[in-house]
N, C-alpha and C positions, 0 to 999 in steps of 0.2 A: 602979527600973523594969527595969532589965537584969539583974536579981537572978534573975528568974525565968525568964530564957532559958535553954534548953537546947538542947545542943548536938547535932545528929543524924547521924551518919555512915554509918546502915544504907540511907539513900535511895540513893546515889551505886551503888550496890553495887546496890539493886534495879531501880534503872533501866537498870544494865550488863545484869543478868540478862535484862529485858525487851529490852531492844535487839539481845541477841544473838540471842534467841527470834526475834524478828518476822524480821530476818533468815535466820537458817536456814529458818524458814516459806517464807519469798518466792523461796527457792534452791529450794528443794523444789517449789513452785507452777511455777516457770520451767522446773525441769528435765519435771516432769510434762508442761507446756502444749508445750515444744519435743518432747518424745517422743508426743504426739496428733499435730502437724502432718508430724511425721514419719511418721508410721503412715498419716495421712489421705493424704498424699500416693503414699506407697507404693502403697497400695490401688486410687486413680485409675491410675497405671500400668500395673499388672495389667489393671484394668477395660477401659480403653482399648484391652489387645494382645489379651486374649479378643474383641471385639467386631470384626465385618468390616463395617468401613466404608468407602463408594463414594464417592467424589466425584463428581460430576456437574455440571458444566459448561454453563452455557445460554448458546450464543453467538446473538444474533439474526445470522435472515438476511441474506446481502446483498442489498443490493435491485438487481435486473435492468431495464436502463435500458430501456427502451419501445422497440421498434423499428418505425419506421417504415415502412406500406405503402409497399412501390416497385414501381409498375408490374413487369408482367409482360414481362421484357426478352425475346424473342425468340433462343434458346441458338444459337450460332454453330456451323454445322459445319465443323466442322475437317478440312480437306483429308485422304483417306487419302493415305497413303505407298502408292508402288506398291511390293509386294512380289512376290514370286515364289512366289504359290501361287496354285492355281482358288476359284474361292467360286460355292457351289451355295448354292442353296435347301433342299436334300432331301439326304444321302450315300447313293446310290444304284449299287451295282456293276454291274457287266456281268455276263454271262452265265458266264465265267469268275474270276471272282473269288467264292469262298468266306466269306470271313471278313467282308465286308456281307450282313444278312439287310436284304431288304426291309419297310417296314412291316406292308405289305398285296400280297397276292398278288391279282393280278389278269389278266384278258387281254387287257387295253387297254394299250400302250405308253406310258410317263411320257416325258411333256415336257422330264425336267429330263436334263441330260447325267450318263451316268455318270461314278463319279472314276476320274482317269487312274490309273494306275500308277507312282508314284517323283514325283508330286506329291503336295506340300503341300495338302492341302483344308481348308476352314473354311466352317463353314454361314452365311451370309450370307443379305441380302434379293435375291442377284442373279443371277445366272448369266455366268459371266467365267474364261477360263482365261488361267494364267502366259502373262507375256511370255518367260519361258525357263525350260523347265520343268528341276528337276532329273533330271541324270540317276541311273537306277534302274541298283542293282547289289546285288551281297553286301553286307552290314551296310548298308545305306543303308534299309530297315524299309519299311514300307507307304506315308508318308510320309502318313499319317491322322492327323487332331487328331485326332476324336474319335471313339470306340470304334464296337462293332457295338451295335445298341440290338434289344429285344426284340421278337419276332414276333407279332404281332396278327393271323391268319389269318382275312381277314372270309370269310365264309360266301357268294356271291355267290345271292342269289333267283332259282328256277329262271325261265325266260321264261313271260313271261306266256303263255296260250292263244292261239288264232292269234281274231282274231273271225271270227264266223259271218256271211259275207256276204249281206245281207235280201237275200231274192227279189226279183227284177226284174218290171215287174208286165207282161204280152204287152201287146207294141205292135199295134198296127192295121197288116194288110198289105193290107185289101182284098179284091177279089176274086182268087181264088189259082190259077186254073184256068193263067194260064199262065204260073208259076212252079213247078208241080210237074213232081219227075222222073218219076212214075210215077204216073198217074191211070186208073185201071182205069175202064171204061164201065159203067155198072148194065144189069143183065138186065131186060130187057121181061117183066112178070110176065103169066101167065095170065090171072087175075081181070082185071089191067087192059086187054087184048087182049079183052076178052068187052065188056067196058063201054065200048069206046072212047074211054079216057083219054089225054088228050096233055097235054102245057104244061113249062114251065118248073118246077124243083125246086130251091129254094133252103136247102143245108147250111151251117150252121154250125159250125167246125170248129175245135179250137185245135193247133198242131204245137209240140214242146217244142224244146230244143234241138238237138235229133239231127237235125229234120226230119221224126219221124212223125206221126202223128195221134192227140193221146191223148184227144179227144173230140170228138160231132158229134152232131149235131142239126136235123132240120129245121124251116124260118123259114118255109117259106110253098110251096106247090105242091100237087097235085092229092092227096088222101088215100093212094089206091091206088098213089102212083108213090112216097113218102116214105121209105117202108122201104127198098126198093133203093138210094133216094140216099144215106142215111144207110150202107146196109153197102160202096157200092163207094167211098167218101169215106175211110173208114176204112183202106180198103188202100192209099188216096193215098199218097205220098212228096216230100217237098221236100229240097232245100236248107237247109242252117242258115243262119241268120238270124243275124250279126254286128252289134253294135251297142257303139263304141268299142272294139274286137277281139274282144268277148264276145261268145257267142252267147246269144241270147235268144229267150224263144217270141214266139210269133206268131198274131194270130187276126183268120179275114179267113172271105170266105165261097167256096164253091163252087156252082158252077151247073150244074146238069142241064137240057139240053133233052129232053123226050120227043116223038116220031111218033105219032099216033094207026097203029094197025095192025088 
């Protein structure tokens, strides 16, 4: 049975041969696969320092506690310190003083006091001078807070027109025969001396302020005697007629008696 064994010593040797192969393979495979990871990783590093990237940060807000309405307190005034300056309302110079320009020019006098000289002034709600004013000398300066301020020169609108006082309208004086200075008699006319005309001759007359006669008319009397009343009426003269010291006209009548002749 063992007759036909044979003996093989070429395996041992092919199997080294294949052993060493797969080997060297696997070394090759490794060094390959570690020189990619190397490479790959190289490459992200690059990648990485080329690329500008931001960070940004989301912090949520704080959250702000609710504050509660509180009545409306009433702000305390705090005592001024008395100091040793004036406090005007306005900085307004006197007449010698240059370096204050007034607001507004005007020809009514300001209320408010000028600033002293070698006082401290500050514009306030008040009008109030130092209890001891500094005294004014070389280097001791205007003794002004606050500077000169710009001129605004209002224009002042010319006065109105005087108004035109409405006429007075003539008072009633009546019958006027004896209150004139100068009442001339009428002439006896011819015509009426032929016709035997007489009677009373009633003018009516209006006198202006002056006291003349700036109109007349007869109201009632004999035809032929009217004319003559009316022309010596006219030459009359009065008195001005005062009314609240004003003189005013006046209109009243005048009477003619006539004679038959």
């Amino acid at each position: 049975m063992f007759d036909n064994l044979v003996e093989s010593g070429s395996h041992k040797q092919d199997l080294g041969r294949k052993g060493s192969f797969l080997i060297v393979t696997m070394a090759i495979y490794a060094v390959i696969g570690t020189a990619l990871v190397v490479a790959s990783i190289w490459y992200m590093d690059n990648s990485l320092d080329a690329q500008d990237l931001e960070l940004t940060t989301l912090v949520a807000p704080v959250p702000v506690p609710p504050q509660q309405n509180e009545p409306n307190k009433p702000q305390e005034v705090k005592p001024v310190k008395e100091q040793n300056v004036d406090v005007r309302k306005e900085l307004i110079a006197d007449v010698s003083r240059t370096e204050l320009v007034p607001k507004e020019v005007s020809a009514k006098a300001s209320n408010i006091p000028p600033v002293r000289r070698g006082v401290t002034t500050v514009v306030g709600s008040s009008d109030s001078n130092a209890a001891a004013p500094m005294a004014s000398g070389p280097g001791t300066g205007t003794g002004l807070v606050a500077g000169p301020t710009s001129v605004n020169i209002a224009e002042e609108p010319p006065p109105p027109p005087p108004k035109p006082t409405p006429p007075r309208a003539p008072i009633s004086g009546g019958v006027l025969n004896g209150k004139a200075i100068s009442l001339p008699k009428p002439a006896y006319p011819p015509i009426a001396r032929q016709a035997h005309a007489a009677g009373t001759v009633v003018v009516q007359v209006t006198i202006d302020e002056n006291g003349s006669v700036i109109s007349a008319s007869a109201v009632s009397g004999h035809p032929l005697l009217r004319a003559v009343a009316v022309a010596a009426a006219r030459g009359a003269r009065f008195s001005p007629t005062k009314l609240s010291g004003q003189p005013v006209k006046v209109t009243g009548v005048i009477t003619y008696n006539f004679v038959a002749q």
